[in-house]
Residue frames as qw, qx, qy, qz and C-alpha x, y, z in Angstrom:
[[0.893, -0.121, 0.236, -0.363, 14.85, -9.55, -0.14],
 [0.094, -0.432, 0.885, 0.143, 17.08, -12.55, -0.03],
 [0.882, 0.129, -0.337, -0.303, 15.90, -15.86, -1.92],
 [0.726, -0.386, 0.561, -0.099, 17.64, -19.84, 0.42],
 [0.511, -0.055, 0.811, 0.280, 19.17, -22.73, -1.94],
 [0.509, 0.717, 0.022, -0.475, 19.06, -21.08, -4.63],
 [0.443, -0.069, 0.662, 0.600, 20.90, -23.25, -8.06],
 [0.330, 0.579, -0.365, -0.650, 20.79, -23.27, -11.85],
 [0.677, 0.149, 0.720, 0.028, 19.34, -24.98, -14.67],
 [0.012, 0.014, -0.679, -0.734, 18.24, -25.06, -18.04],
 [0.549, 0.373, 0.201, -0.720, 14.86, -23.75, -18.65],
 [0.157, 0.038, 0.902, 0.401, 12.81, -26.63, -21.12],
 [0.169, -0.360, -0.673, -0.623, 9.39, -25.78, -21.24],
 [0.232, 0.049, 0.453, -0.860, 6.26, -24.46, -19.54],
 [0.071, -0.392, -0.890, -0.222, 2.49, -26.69, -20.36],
 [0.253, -0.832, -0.475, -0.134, 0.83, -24.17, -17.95],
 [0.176, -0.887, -0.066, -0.422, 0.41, -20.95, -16.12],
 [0.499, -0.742, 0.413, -0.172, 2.46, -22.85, -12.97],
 [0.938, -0.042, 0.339, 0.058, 4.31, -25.39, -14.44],
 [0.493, 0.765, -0.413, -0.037, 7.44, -25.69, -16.02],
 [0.931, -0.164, 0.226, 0.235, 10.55, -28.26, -16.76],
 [0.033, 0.914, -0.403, 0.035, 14.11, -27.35, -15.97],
 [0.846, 0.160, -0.440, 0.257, 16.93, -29.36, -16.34],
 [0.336, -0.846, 0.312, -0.272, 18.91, -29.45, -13.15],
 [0.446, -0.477, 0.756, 0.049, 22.02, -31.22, -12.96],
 [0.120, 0.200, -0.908, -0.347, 21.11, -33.39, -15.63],
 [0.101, 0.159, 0.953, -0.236, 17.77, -34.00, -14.57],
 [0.137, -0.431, -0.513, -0.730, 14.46, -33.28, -16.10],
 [0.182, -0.473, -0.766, 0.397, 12.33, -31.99, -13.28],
 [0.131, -0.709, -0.651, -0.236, 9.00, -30.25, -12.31],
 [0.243, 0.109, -0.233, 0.935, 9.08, -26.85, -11.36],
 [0.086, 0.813, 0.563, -0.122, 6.71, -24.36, -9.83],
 [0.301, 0.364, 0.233, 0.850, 6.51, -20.78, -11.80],
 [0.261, -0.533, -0.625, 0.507, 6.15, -17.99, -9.69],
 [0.173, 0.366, -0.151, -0.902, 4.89, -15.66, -12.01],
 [0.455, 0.455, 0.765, -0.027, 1.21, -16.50, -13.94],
 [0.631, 0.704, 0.087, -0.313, 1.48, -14.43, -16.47],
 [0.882, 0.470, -0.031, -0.020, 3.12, -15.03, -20.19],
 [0.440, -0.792, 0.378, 0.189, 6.87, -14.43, -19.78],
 [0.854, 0.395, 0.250, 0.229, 7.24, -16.06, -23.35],
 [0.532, 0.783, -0.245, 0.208, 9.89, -13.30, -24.11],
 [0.327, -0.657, 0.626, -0.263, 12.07, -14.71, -21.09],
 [0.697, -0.215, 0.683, -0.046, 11.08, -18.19, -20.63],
 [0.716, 0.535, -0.328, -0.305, 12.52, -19.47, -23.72],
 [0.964, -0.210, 0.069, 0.146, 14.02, -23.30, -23.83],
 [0.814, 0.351, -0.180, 0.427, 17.37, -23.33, -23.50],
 [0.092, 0.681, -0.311, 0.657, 18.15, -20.38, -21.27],
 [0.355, -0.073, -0.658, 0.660, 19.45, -20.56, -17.94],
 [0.542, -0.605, -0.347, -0.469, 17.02, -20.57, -15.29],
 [0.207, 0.331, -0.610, 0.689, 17.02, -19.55, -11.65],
 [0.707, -0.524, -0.354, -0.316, 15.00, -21.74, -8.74],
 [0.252, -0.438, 0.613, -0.608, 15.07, -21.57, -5.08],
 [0.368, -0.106, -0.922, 0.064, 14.52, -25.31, -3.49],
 [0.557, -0.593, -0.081, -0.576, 11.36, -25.43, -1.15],
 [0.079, -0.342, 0.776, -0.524, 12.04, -26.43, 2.25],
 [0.752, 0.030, 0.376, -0.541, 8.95, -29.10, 2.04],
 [0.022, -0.365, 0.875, 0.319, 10.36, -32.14, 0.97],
 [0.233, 0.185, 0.947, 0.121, 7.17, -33.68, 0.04],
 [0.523, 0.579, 0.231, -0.581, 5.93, -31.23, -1.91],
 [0.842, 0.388, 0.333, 0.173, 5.16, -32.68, -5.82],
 [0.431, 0.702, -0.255, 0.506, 7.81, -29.24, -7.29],
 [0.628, -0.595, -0.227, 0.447, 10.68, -29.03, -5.35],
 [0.413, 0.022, 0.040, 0.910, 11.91, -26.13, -7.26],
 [0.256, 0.823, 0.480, -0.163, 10.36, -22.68, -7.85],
 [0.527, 0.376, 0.328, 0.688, 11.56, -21.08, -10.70],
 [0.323, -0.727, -0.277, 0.538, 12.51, -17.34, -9.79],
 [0.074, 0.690, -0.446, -0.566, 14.77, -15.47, -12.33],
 [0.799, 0.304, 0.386, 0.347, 16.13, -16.45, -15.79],
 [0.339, -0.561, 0.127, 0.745, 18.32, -14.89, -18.22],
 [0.622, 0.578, 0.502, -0.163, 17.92, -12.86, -21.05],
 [0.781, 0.514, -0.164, 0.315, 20.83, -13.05, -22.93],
 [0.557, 0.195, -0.531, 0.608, 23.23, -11.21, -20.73],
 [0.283, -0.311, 0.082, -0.904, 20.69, -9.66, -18.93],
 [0.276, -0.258, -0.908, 0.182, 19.21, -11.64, -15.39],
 [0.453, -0.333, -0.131, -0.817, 15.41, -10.76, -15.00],
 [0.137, -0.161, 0.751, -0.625, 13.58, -11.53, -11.88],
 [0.386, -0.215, -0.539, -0.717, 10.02, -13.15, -12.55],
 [0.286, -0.233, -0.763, 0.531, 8.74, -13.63, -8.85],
 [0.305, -0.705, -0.312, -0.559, 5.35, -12.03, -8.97],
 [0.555, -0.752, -0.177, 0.307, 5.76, -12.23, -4.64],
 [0.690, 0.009, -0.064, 0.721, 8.85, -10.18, -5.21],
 [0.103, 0.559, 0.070, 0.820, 8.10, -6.71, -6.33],
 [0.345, -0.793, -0.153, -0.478, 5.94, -6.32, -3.21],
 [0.815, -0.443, -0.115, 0.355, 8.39, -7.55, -0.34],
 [0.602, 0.050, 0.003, 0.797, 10.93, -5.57, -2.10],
 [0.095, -0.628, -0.156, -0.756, 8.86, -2.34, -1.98],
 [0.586, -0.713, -0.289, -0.252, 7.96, -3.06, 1.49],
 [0.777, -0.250, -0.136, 0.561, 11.71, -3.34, 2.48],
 [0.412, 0.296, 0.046, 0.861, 12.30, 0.18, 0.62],
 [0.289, -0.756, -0.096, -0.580, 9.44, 2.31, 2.38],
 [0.674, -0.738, 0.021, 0.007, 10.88, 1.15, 5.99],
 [0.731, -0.249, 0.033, 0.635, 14.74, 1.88, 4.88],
 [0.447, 0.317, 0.211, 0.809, 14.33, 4.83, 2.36],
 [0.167, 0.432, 0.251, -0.850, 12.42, 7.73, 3.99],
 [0.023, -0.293, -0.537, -0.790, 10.41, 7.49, 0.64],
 [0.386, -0.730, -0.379, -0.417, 7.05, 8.07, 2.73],
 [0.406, -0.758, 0.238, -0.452, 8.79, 9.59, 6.09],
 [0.089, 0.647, -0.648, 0.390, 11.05, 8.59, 8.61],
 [0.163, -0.126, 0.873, -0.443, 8.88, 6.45, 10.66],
 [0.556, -0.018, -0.379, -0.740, 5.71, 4.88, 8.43],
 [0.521, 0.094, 0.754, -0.389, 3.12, 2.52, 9.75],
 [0.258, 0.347, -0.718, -0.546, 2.79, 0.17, 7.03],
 [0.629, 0.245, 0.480, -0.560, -0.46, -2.05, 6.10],
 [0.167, -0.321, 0.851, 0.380, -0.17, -4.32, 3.71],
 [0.133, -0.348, -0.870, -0.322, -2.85, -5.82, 1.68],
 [0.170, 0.229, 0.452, -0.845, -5.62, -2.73, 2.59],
 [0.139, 0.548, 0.820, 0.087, -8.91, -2.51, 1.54],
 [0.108, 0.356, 0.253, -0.893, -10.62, 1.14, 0.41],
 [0.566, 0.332, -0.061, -0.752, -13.91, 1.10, -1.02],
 [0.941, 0.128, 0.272, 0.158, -14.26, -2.30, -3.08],
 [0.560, 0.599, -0.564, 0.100, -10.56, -2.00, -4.13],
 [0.774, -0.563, 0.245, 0.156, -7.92, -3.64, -2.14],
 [0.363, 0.882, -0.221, 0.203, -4.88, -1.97, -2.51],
 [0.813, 0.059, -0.437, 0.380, -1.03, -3.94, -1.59],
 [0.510, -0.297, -0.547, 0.594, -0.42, -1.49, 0.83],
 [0.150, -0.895, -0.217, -0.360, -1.73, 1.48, 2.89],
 [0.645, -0.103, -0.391, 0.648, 0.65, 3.77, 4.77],
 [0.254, -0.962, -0.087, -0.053, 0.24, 6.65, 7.59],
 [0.537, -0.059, -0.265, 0.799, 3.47, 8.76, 8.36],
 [0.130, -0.192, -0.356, 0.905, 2.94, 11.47, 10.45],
 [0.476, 0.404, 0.343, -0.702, -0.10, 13.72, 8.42],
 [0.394, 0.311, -0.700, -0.508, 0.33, 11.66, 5.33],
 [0.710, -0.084, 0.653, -0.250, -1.95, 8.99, 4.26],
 [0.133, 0.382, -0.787, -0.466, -0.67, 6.92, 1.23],
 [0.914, 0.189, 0.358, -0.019, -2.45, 4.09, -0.84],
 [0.255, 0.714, -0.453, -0.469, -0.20, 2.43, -2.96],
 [0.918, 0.214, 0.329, -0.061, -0.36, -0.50, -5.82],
 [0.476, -0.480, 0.689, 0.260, 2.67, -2.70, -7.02],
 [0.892, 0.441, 0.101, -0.011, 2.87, -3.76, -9.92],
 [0.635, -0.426, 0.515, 0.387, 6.14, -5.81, -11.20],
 [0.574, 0.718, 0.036, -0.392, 7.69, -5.19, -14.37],
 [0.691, -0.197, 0.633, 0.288, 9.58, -7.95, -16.31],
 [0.638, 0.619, 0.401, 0.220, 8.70, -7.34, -19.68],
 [0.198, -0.774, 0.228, 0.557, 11.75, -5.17, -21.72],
 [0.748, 0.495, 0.393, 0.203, 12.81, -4.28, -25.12],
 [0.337, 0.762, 0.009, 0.554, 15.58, -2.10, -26.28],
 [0.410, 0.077, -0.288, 0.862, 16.15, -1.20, -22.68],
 [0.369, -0.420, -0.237, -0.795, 12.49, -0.15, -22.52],
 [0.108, 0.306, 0.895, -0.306, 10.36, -1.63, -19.76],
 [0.474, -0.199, -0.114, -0.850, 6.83, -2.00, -20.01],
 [0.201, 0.324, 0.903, -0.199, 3.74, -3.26, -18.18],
 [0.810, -0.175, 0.402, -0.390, 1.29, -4.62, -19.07],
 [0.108, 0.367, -0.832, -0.402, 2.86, -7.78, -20.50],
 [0.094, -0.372, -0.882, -0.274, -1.28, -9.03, -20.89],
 [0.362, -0.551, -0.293, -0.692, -4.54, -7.43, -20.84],
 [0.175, -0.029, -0.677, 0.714, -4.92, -6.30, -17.37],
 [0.365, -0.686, -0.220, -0.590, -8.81, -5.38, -15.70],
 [0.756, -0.445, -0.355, 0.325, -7.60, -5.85, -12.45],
 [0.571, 0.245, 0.184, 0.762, -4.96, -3.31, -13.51],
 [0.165, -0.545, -0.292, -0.768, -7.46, -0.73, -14.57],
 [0.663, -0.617, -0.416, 0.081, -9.54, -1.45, -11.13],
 [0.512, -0.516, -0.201, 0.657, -6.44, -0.50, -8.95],
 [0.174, 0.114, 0.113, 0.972, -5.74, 2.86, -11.27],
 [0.386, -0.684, -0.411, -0.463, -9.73, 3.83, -10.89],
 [0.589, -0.686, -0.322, 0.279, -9.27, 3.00, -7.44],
 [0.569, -0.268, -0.073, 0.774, -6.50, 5.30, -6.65],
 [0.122, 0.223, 0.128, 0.958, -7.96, 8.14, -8.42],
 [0.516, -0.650, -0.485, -0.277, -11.03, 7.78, -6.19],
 [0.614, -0.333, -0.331, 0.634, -8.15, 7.80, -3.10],
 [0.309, -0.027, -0.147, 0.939, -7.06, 11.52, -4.32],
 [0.146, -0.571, -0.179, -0.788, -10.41, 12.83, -4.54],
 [0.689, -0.628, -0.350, -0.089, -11.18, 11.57, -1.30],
 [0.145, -0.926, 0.277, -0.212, -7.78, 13.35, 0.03],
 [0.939, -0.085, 0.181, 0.279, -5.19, 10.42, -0.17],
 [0.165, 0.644, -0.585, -0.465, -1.85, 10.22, -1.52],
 [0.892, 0.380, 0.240, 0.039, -2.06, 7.29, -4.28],
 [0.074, -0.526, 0.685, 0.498, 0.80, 6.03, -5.99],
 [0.976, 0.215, 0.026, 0.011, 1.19, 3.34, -8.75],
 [0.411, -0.766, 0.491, 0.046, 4.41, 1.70, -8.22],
 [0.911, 0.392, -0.122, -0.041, 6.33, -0.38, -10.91],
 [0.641, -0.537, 0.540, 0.098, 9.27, -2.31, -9.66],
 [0.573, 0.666, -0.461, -0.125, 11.44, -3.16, -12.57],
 [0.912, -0.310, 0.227, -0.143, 12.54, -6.43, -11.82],
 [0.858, 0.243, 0.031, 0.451, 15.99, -6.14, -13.65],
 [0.307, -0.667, 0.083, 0.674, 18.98, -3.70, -13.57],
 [0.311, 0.057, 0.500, 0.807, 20.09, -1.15, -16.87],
 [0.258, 0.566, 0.783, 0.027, 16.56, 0.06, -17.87],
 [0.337, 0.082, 0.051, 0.937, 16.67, 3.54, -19.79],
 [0.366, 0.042, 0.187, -0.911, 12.94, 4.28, -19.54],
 [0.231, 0.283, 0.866, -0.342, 9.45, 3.16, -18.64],
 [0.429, 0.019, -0.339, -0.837, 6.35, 3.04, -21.21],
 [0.669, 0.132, 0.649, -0.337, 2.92, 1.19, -20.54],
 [0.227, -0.073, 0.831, 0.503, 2.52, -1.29, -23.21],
 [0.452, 0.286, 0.154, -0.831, -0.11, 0.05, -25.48],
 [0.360, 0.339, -0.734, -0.465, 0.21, -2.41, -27.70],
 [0.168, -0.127, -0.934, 0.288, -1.06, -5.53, -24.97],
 [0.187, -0.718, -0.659, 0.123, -3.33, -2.95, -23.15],
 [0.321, 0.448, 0.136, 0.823, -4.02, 0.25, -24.71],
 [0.304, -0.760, -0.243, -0.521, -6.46, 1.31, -22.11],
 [0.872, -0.146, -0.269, 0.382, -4.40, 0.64, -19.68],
 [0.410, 0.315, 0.103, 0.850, -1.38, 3.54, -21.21],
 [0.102, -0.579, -0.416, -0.694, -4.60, 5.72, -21.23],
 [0.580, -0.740, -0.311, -0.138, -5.91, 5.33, -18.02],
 [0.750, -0.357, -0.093, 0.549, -2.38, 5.32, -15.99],
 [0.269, 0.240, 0.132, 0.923, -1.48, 8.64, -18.01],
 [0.279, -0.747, -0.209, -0.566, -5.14, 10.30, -17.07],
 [0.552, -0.758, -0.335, -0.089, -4.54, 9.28, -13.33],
 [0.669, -0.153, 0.036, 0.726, -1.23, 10.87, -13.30],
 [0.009, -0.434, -0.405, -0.805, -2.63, 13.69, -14.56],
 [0.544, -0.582, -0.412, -0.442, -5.51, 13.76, -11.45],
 [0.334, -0.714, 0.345, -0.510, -2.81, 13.53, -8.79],
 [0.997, 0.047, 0.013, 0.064, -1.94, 9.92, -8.77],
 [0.061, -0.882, 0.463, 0.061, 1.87, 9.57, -8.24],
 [0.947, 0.301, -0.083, -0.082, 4.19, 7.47, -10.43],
 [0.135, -0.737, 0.660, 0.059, 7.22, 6.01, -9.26],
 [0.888, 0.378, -0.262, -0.014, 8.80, 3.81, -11.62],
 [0.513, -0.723, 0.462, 0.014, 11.67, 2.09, -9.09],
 [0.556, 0.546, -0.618, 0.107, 14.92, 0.12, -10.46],
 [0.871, -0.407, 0.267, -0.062, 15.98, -3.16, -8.33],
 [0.020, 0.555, -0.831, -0.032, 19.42, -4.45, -8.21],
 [0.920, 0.260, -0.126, -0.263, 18.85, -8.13, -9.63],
 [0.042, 0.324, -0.944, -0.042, 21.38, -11.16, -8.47],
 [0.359, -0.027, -0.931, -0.065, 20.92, -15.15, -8.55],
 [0.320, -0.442, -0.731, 0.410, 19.80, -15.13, -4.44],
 [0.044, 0.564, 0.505, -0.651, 18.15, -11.37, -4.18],
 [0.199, 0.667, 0.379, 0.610, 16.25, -8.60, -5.66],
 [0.184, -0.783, -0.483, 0.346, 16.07, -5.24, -3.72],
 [0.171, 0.924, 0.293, 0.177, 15.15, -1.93, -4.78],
 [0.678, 0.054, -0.036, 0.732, 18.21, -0.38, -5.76],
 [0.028, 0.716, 0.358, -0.599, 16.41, 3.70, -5.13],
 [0.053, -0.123, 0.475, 0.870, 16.96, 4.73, -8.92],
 [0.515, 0.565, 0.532, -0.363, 13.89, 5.99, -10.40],
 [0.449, 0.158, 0.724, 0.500, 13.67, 5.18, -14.04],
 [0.084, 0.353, 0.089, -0.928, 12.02, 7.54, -16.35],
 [0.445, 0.431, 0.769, 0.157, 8.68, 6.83, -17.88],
 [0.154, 0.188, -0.379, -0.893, 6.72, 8.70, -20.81],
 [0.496, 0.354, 0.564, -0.557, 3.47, 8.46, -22.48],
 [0.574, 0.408, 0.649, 0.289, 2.39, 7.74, -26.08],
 [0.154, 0.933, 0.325, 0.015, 0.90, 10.89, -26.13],
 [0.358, -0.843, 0.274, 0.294, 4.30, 12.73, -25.33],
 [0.757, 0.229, 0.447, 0.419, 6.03, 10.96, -28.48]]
């Protein structure tokens, strides 16, 4: 996925969940943040910050604040990202078959799952989730207490008894990453649950994305993840 007028600034602060001031050119200005959750170990003042201009000149942010860096290391934080970029890889990589019919934003039982996909006798739920949050070279989600989270992992293990395939899918939203742990520390039940439904037939693919300024797209490396328990 490609990002339009994309520049650079200087990250200054964040007041709220969608708000944040970036210098640009010399100017203090309003941003929108396209990621709502905490990103405090990224968005730190002073660091170079990557926004894509909106094409609505009369909206009140004309930037939206996309990437930033973390020290030499440029992390995507577009929550819209991980799923565009997964939808570009299941219609280029054969990962679910050669020719998938792809459904975005499905609905089974009371879940509603980012995308549902038929190839040939295969039927697939799978749920995105973006991962920004890295230490050491680790990734992990969650990077806050998720029940939404939990929800989509229940759901999916409802999918395989009912004769689905079910993934959970975790788009690493940077490049280098040596392996993938859920963050027990944020949300232990979380770890717990995401290890049992892997365990029940639930299928984890932890996916690496090539990361510039103007794109992000799934780059087909699959990262290796691990469990607490497996320490």
């Amino acid at each position: 996925m490609k990002y339009n007028n994309v520049v650079t600034g200087t990250f200054v602060s964040r007041p709220n969940r969608f708000i944040a001031y970036c210098d640009i050119d010399g100017v203090r200005t309003k941003v929108h943040v396209k990621n709502t959750g905490r990103c405090k170990e990224i968005l730190v003042p002073g660091v170079k910050a990557v926004l894509e201009a909106s094409d609505n000149p009369d909206r009140k942010t004309p930037y939206d604040l996309i990437a930033a860096y973390k020290g030499d290391l440029l992390v995507n934080i577009d929550s819209q990202a991980p799923n565009k970029a997964f939808h570009e890889y299941i219609l280029g990589s054969g990962v679910f078959g050669s020719s998938p019919q792809v459904y975005p934003e499905h609905t089974h039982g009371d879940s509603r799952f980012d995308f549902y996909v038929e190839s040939g006798d295969r039927r697939i739920y799978a749920e995105v989730k973006g991962v920004t949050l890295e230490n050491g070279g680790v990734c992990m989600f969650p990077d806050a207490p998720t029940e939404r989270g939990l929800k989509h992992v229940r759901g999916l293990m409802r999918c395989v008894e009912e004769g689905f395939e079910a993934y959970i899918v975790l788009i690493v939203q940077m490049k280098g990453m040596k392996e993938f742990l859920p963050n027990y520390g944020t949300h232990e039940e979380f770890g717990r649950e995401m290890e049992r439904a892997e365990k029940s037939g639930v299928k984890v693919l932890v996916l690496e994305c090539d990361v510039t300024e103007d794109s992000m797209v799934v780059d087909g490396r699959t990262i290796p993840h691990r469990y607490i328990s497996e320490r």
